[in-house]
Structure formats: C-alpha cells, structure tokens
N, C-alpha and C positions, 0 to 999 in steps of 0.2 A: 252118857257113855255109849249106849246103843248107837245114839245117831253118827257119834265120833268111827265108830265099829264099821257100821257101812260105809260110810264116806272113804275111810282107807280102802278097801277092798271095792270099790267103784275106780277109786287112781290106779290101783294094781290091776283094773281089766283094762283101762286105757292102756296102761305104758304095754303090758302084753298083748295087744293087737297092732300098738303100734309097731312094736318091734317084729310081730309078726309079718306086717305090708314091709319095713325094711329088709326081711330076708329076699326078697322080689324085687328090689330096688338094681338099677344098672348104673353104676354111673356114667356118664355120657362117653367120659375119655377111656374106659373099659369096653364101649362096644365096638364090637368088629363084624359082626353080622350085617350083611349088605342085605337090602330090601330087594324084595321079588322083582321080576323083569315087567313092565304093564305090557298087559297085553290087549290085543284087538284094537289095536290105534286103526282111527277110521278118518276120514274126513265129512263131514255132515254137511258141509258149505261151503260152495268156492266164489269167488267172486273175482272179478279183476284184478286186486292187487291185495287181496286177504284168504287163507284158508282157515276156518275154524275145525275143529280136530275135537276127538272125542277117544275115551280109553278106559280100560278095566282098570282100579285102584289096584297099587301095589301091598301087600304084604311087609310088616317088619315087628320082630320079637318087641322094639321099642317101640314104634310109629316111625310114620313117613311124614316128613314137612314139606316135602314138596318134590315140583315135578320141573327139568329142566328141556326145551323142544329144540332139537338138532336140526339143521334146515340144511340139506347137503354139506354136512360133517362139522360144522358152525353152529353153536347155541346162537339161537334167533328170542328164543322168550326165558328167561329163566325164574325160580321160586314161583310158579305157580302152583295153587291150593285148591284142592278139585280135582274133578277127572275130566275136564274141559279147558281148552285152552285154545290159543289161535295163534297166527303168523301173519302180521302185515308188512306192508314196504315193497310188496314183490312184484316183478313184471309179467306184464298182463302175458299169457297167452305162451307162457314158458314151464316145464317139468323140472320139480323139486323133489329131491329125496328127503323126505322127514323120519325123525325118529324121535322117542320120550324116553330119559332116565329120570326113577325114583331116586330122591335122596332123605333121610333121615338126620336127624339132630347134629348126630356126631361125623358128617358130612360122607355117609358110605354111600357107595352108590349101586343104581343095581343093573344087570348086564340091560342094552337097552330095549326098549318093545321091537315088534316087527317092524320093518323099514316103508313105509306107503309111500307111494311112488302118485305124485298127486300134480295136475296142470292146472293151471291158474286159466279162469276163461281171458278169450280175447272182448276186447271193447267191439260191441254190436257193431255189425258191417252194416254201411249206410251208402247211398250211390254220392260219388262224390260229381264234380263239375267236368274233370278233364281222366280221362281215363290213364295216365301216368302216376295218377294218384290211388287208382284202385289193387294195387299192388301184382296184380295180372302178368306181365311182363318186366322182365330183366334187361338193362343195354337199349340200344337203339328202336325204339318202339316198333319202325317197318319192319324187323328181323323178327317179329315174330316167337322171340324165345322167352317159356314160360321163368315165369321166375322162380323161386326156390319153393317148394311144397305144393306149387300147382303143376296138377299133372295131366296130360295129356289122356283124351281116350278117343278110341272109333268106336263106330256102330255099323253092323252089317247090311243094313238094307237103311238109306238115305232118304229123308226128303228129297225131294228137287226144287231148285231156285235157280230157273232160269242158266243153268251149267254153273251155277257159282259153285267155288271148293270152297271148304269150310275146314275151322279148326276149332277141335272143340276141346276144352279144356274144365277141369273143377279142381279147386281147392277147399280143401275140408280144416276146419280147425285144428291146430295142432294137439295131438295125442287124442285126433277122434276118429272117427271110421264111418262108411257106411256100413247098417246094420241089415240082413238077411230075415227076412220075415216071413222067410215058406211062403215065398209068390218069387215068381221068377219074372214081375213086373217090376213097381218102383221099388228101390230099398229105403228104407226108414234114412234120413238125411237129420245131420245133428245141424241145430242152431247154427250160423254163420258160415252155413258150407254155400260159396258162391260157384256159381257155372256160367261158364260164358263161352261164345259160339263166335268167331270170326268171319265173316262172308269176306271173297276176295276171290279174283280173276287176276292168271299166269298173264300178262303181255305179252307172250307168247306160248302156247303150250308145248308148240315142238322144242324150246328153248327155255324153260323154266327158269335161269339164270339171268336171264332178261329181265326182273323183277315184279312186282306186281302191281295191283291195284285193288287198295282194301278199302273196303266199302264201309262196314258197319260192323260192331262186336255187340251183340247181345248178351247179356246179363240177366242172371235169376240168383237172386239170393233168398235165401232161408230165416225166416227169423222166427220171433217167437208166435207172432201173430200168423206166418202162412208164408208163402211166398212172393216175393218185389219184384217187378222186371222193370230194366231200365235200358235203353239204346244209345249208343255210343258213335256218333260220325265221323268217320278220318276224315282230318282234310286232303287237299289236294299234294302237298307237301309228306303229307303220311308221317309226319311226325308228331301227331295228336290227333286225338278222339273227344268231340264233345258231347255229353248228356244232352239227350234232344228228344222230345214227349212226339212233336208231329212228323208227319212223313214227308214221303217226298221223291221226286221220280230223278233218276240220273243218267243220262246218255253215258253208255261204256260201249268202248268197241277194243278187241282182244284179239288172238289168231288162232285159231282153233288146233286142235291136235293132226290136222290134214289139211291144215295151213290157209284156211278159208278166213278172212277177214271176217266176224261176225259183231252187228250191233244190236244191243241189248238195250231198252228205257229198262232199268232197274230201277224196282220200285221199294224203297225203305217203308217200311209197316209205321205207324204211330204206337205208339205205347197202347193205345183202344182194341188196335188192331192186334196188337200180342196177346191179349187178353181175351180174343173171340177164339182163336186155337189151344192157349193154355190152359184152360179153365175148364172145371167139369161141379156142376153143381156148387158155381160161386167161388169154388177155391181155386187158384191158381195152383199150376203144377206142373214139373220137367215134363216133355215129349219124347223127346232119345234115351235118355240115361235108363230104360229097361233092362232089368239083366240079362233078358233072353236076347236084348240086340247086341250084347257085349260079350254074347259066350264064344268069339269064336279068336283064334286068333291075329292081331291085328298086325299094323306094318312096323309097328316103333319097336316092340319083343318077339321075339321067336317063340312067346309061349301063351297060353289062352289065356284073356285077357284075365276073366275074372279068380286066375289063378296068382296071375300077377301082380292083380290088387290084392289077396290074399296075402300071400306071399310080401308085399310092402308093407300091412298094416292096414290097407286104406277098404278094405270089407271082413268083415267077422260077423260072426253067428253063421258059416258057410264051411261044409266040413269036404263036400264034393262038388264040384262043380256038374256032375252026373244030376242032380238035382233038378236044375234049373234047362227048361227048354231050350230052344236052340229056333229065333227067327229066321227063317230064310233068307238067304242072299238073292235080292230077282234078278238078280243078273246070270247066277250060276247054274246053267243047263245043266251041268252034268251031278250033280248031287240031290238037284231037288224038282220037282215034277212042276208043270205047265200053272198046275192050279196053286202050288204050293209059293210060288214065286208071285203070280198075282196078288193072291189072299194079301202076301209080303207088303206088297208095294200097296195095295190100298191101305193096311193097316197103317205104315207109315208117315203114308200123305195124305189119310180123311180121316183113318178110324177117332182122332181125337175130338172131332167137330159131330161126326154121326156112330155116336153111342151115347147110353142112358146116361142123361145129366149134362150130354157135349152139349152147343151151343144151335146144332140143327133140332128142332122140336121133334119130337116122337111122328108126329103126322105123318112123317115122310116114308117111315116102317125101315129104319136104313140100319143095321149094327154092324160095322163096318171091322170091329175087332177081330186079330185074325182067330182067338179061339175061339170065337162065337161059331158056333154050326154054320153048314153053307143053306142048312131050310131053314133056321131064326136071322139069319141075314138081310134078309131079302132083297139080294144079289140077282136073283133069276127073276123075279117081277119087273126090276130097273135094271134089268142087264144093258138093253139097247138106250137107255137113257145115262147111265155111266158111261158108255162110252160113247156118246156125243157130247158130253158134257170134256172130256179129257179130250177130245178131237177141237175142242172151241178154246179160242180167246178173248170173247165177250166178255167182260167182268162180272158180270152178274149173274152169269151161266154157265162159264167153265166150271171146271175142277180141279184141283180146288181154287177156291177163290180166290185165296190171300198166297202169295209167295211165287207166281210166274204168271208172264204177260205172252208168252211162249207156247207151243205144244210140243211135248217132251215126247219128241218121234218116236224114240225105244219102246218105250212105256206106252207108248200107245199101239206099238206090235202087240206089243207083249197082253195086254188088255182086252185088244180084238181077238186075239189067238184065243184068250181063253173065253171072253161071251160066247166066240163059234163052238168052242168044245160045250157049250152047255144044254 
C-alpha cells in the first residue's frame, strides 16, 4: 500500500513539472518576435571568386535556425547554421555589397547585419607574350591611351635616356591603394599593382602631331614573392609590343625641339640589365614612384599630385601632403639652389646603383641618396671623378652606365657648376 502511496505522488511530480515547462512553451504559429540583427559581419577570406564571411550570433526569445547572405540585395547562400558562411560564383576582381538576416522557426526575420562592402581579388598578374594583352592601354595601341583604372603619373626630377620622353603609368588592383608609411620614399604597393614606363621619341619635337616612335614599355609588377620586371618591344608598325628578356641597340633619328636632325643608337637594357638598377640587397624595387618625386604638381591636373591620388582613392594612410618632402626639380633655377638641384639629379640617375645594398659595392665610399649628408656622401672626395665620368661615353666609365650612350649637356653644366662651388 506504501509502495502504491509513492508511486502516485511520483506521477503527480511529473505531470506538474511538465505542465510547468508548458507554461514556457510558444507555439511556432504564435511567435512574432523577430531575431536580433547579427552583427560585426567581417570578411576573413577573399579569394578570386569566393568571400568567406564571419558574424556575431543572433538573439531570439525562441532560437535562430538560420542565417540567409544578401550579395548586392540578392540572397546568394541561404539556411546557413553557424556564424560562418561564404559567397562563391563571383567575378574576380569586382565589389560586392553583402549583408546576413537571422531567421528563426516561424520564419521572422531580423533587420539585417551591417552592410560590408567587400572585392573579390584579381587572378595574379603574370607578363603575358604581346603587350595588348597586358591590359595597359585602351584603342589603337600607338595612341598611347591608358586604359580604364590605370593612371597616369609624373615625377619631378627625371632620369635621362638618351632625350627619350617617357610615359609613365600604374595600375593598382581594383578597391586597392597605395599605402603611406611615414617615408616620403616608396609607399607600400598591394599585390598585383603593375607599373609600366613607355620610352618614345616626337618625329618631330617642333611638331609633336607628326607622330612618334616608341621604343619599349617596361613593366614592374608586384606579386606575392617581390617584384617582376619584364620589357616589351614595338614593332616598327607600332601596333605591338613583344616580351623580350635580351637587349639590344636601335638606330633612331628624330628632330629636335630647334629643329636639328639628331641620331641616337638606343640601346634596350636586357631584363639582367634592369635588375642591376632595380635592386637593393636582392629585392627588386620601383625607382620613380617616390613620394617626394610626386609631391608636386604635374601636367595632366591642376592639383598636387599626391593630393590627387588621395582624392581618387588611389593613396591612403596620408592625411597632408605637408608631410612628405618635396625632391627638387634640377631644372628649376628659381625655386631651389645650385646644390639642391644637383644632389636632385644625382639621386635620380645613380643614387639607386651607389647606396647601401645598391649594386656598386661599398669600396667606392659613394651614398649618392639625396638625404644622405653631403660629408657621408662622399661627393667631395670623387667630386672631379663624377664629373668626368658624366662628361664620358665609354661604357664602362660613364655615368651612369646603363641607360645613355650620349652626354647629357645640361646636366653636365649643371654638375660642373656645382663640383666648382665645392
């Protein structure tokens, strides 16, 4: 009778706890409570034609069953379980607006996360065989006009090559930039930002309309492992440029801007050959693209350059261009003094060969950079041999070596002017 005693009073604890968890009960078709918004959608991984994405769990009085991914206002993935998910199917090298709604049971849904605004990368840039393939120009290859998202830039103080004009142009990956690294030297370059440099002579200078004659486009691209260079030959035709590793020397004759016939053996570098100027302790690396050669303003905007890459997207981490120094022009008497103009022009056209790690060995005592001091330079012990070296055309004992067969008259005033001041 006892055991009979408990056993009732054991069913009556059941049914009253059960019915206690029913007071708690929602039925599905009763809830109207929409689940919390997720928040901190991120992207953790992009890849060429996949973004995997990440996010804070949603809230809901019932539970959340899942999460659906908006792909510029389009469910792209839906009913996924987690706070992880991804977007495949997408073209390389393009900007998506994504966003994630919770939903729960009885399908409510909840206002949706923050919007991430995310680029899919581009497929590694690789040098192709014909330069109409390297995406570089738009239209008629000899016209010279960049194509869509590559941009044009100058630099204030120039190598010289023999009087060649040159065009110099970069494109950066789309939704990327150059980055600002407090150095008013290189700026941090994303993966697949290609730069490429034009050599060409007017057929006439007094008459630039007269058309040209382009020689070679050099190429620097960015990749994971460092940077590629690769050279590109017009033909005679000028409607193609071939990938070409050797050099090689080409009779050009042109008409000067005072209308003097002049013939030039222009001589094309080898790929070895780019490599003995680019390179500072094994790694390949831009020469022009400095900020301080780019702080001024050029001919294609009415506004400082690196205001204007600002200004388009294409440099960030730069709040003032007050920042970043300012290379002298060696041309420009009246702004900048005798010594400031030289220092200019040597940095330009040797500092990359004779400073620490360039390809001239230390022995020579040469730091040719223009903020190196003028007593760690050692400019005033090889003064009278710089400028015999810039007065010659010998190959193996001009100055510099690689890139004129010529002596670049001006520059050599301007050279002698300043060893006399020393």
């Amino acid at each position: 009778m006892k055991n009979l005693y408990f056993l009732i009073c054991l069913i009556g604890a059941i049914l009253i706890s059960a019915c206690s968890k029913d007071d708690n009960y929602v039925p599905v078709n009763d809830d109207t409570e929409n689940p919390s918004a997720p928040q901190n959608l991120m992207a953790t991984t992009v890849t060429e034609t996949a973004i995997q994405l990440s996010w804070d769990a949603s809230a809901d009085n019932v539970g959340v069953t899942g999460y659906d991914i908006y792909v510029d206002g389009s469910i792209a993935t839906s009913g996924v379980t987690g706070n992880t998910g991804s977007v495949t199917g997408l073209d390389q090298e393009t900007t998506y607006s994504i966003y994630v709604i919770a939903l729960d049971a009885a399908g409510n849904e909840s206002d949706s996360s923050n919007v991430l605004s995310a680029t899919t990368a581009a497929a590694p840039l690789e040098f192709k065989t014909q330069l109409t393939e390297m995406g570089v120009y738009a239209g008629g290859l000899a016209n010279l006009n960049p194509a869509s998202g590559v941009q044009l830039y100058e630099i204030n103080s120039t190598l010289f090559t023999d009087h060649a004009a040159k065009q110099r142009l970069i494109k950066l990956p789309n939704g990327s930039s150059m980055e600002f690294n407090n150095s008013d030297l290189l700026p941090n370059f994303p993966n697949n930002t290609l730069i490429a440099k034009t050599f060409y002579y007017n057929v006439n200078d007094q008459n630039p309309s007269e058309g040209k004659i382009i020689i070679e486009t050099r190429i620097l691209i960015k990749q994971e492992e460092g940077w590629q260079v690769g050279n590109y030959i017009w033909n005679e035709s000028q409607t193609e440029a071939t990938l070409r590793d050797t050099g090689s020397t080409i009779p050009i004759s042109y008409i000067d801007i005072n209308g003097t016939t002049q013939n030039i053996d222009y001589q094309i570098p080898s790929t070895q050959d780019c490599f003995q100027c680019h390179n500072n302790t094994n790694e390949t690396f831009p020469i022009g693209m400095k900020l301080r050669s780019m702080n001024f303003v050029p001919s294609y905007t009415g506004q400082n350059q690196l205001d204007y890459f600002i200004a388009n997207g294409l440099l960030t981490g730069l709040s003032n261009t007050s920042q970043v120094s300012v290379l002298p022009d060696w041309q420009d008497e009246t702004n900048f003094s005798l010594s400031e103009r030289a220092r200019a022009y040597i940095d330009i056209n040797c500092a990359h060969c004779h400073s620490p790690g360039g390809s001239v060995p230390p022995v020579y005592n040469l730091d040719l950079r223009y903020e190196t001091s003028f007593g760690a330079s050692g400019i005033f012990d090889a003064r009278e041999e710089i400028e015999a070296r810039f007065a010659s055309t010998i190959p193996l004992y001009r100055m510099p070596l690689l890139g004129r067969t010529i002596v670049h008259e001006d520059a050599l005033q301007l050279i002698s002017d300043y060893v006399d001041s020393l």
